[in-house]
N, C-alpha and C positions, 0 to 999 in steps of 0.2 A: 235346201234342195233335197233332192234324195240318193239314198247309198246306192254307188254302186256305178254313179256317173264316171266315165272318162274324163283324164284330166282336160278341159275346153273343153267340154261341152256345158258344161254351167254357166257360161255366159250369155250362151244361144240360146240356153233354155231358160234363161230366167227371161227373156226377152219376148220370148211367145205366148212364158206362161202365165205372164201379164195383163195379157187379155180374155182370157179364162174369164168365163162368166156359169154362177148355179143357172141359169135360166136354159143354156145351151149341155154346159156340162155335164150336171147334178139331174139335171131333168125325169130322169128313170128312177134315181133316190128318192127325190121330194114328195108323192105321196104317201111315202112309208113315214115322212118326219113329223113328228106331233110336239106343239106346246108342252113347256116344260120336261122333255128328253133329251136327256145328257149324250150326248152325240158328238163323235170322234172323227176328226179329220185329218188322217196319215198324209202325211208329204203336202203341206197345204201350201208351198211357195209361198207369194206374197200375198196371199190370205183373197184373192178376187172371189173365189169359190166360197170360200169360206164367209167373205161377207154376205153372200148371194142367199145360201143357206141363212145366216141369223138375222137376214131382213124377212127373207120367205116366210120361217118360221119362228116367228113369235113368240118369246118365251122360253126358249131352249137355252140350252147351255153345252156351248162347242168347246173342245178344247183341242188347238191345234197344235202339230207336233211336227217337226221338221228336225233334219238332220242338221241342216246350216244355222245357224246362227242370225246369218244378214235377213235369211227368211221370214224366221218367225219374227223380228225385228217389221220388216216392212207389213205383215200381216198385223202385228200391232196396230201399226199405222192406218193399217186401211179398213181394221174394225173400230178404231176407239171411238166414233162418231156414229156409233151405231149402237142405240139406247134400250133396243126392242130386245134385247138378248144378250146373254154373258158371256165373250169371248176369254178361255184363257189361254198361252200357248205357250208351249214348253221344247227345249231342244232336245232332242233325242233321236237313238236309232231306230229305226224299225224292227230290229232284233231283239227289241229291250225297252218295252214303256214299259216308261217309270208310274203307269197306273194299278189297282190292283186289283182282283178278281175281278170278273162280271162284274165289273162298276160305271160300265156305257151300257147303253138302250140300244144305240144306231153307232157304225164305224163305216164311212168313208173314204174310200180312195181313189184318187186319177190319177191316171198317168202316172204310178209308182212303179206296179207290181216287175214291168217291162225292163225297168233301168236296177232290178236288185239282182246280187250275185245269189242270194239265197232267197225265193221270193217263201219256199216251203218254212223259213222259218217266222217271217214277219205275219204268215196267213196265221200260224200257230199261236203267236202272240192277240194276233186278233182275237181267237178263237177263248184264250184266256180270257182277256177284259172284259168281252162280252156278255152281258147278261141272259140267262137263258129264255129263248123267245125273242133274243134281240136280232136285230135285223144286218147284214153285209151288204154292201153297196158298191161295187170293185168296176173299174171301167179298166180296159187293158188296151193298147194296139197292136195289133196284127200287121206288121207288113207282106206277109204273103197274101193278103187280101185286098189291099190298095189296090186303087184304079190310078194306074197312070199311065196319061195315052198324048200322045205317040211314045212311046218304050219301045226306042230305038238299039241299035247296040252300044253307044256311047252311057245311056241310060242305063240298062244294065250293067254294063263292067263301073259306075258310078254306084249303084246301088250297090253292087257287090263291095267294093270298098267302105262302106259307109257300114253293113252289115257285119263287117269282120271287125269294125272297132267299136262296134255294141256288143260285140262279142269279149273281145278282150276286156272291156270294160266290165265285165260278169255279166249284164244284162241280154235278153232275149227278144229281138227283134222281132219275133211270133209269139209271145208272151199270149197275147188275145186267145191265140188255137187252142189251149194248153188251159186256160182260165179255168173252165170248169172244172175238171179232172183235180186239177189243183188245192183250188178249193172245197173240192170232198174228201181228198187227202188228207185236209187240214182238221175234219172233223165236222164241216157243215153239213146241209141239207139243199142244196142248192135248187130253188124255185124256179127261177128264170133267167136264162140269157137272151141277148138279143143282141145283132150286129147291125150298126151304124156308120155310115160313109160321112165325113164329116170333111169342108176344106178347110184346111188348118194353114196351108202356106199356098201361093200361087203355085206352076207349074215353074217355072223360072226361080222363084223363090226359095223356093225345093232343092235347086240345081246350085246356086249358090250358099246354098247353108252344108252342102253334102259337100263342095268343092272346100268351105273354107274349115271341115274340121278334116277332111283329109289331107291339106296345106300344114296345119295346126299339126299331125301327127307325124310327118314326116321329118318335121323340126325337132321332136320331143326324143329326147334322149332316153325314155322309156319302152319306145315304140322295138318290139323285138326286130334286130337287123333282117330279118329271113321275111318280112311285111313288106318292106321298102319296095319293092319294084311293085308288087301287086298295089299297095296304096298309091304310089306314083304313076301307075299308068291309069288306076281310076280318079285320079286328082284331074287328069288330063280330058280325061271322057266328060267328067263333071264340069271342065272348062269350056269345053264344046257344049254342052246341054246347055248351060245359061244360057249361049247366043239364040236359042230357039224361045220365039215370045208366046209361040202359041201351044198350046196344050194344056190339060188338066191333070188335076192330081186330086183326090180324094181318100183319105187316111181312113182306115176301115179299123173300127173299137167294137169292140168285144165286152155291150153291160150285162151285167149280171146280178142278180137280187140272192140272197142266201139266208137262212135262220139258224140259228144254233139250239 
């Protein structure tokens, strides 16, 4: 998984990021990727993306790196049958690849930057490995940019809940706004971004995964006492959102292409 998660939410996330596919995700990477380029895949979960990439591209040579353990384990799993390209994958933090100078082509990442307490240091590591003229590939989410409708007031005192323990957690629930900036901090050139609404969960869907890590946080004995009422009364908004079947939700990301 990736640093920086709240304790429960690695369940939920390992659950969605499941489905993760290069064709949908990677999409804005993959004409940058060429046959036999050594190409890096931060935070690769259980490797769907990652396969998507060394079916896409032929010939390459990924190697994926995850903080968890059980991660790069399943990303094993769901490259080793995939003959067309060399998957290797390694555990570690995003603070610290264990690679060495400029010795990737191409460096990918989703859905990482959003969930790190220091995202300025992982871009910097990037920025190391990279070979010069290599390519960044950074997809981020924005939640002040989602579309969710009806966002009622139950909906927002849920979402404000849900915001304050991606907070605590060090991560940055507007991560996307922040993308670029970021990554010219880090020492890129950044070529293109481009924002994309994508649904990731139903409207309902949405309501119950916000309700059950705010449920999750009020039990945790970590959770600072002086949260408690504000998590509990949006535990309770997010319990009322579920009952609503109808609405949309669309999660708005933040790609962005970079060279060094």
């Amino acid at each position: 998984m990736r640093d920086g998660y709240a304790p429960g939410y690695a369940a939920d996330a390992m659950s969605m990021m499941s489905s993760r596919r290069a064709a949908e995700r990677a999409a804005f990477a993959l004409p940058g990727l060429r046959p036999g380029m050594r190409i890096l895949d931060l935070g690769c979960g259980p490797g769907s993306i990652t396969a998507g990439i060394a079916t896409a591209v032929a010939g390459c040579h990924i190697v994926a790196i995850d903080t968890e353990h059980g991660q790069t384990k399943l990303t094993r799993a769901t490259t080793t049958r995939i003959k067309m390209s060399t998957v290797d994958t390694l555990t570690a933090s995003a603070y610290a690849l264990p690679l060495p100078d400029e010795s990737v082509d191409a460096a990918f990442a989703h859905a990482l930057i959003e969930h790190l307490a220091h995202p300025e240091i992982a871009l910097r590591e990037l920025h190391r490995v990279l070979a010069p003229g290599g390519t960044l590939a950074v997809a981020a989410s924005d939640w002040s940019r989602a579309k969710i409708q009806p966002q009622t007031a139950n909906v927002t005192a849920a979402l404000r809940g849900h915001y304050l323990l991606r907070r605590r957690a060090g991560g940055d629930p507007n991560a996307g706004k922040h993308l670029a900036a970021n990554v010219a901090a880090a020492g890129f050139t950044v070529t293109t971004t481009h924002t994309r609404h994508r649904q990731d969960m139903t409207y309902p869907e949405l309501a119950t995964y916000i309700e059950t890590r705010l449920a999750a946080a009020l039990t945790n004995p970590d959770t600072p006492p002086g949260d408690h009422a504000q998590l509990a009364s949006a535990a309770r908004s997010a319990w009322t959102w579920k009952k609503t079947k109808t609405g949309t939700f669309t999660q708005a990301w933040t790609e962005l292409l970079a060279t060094k």
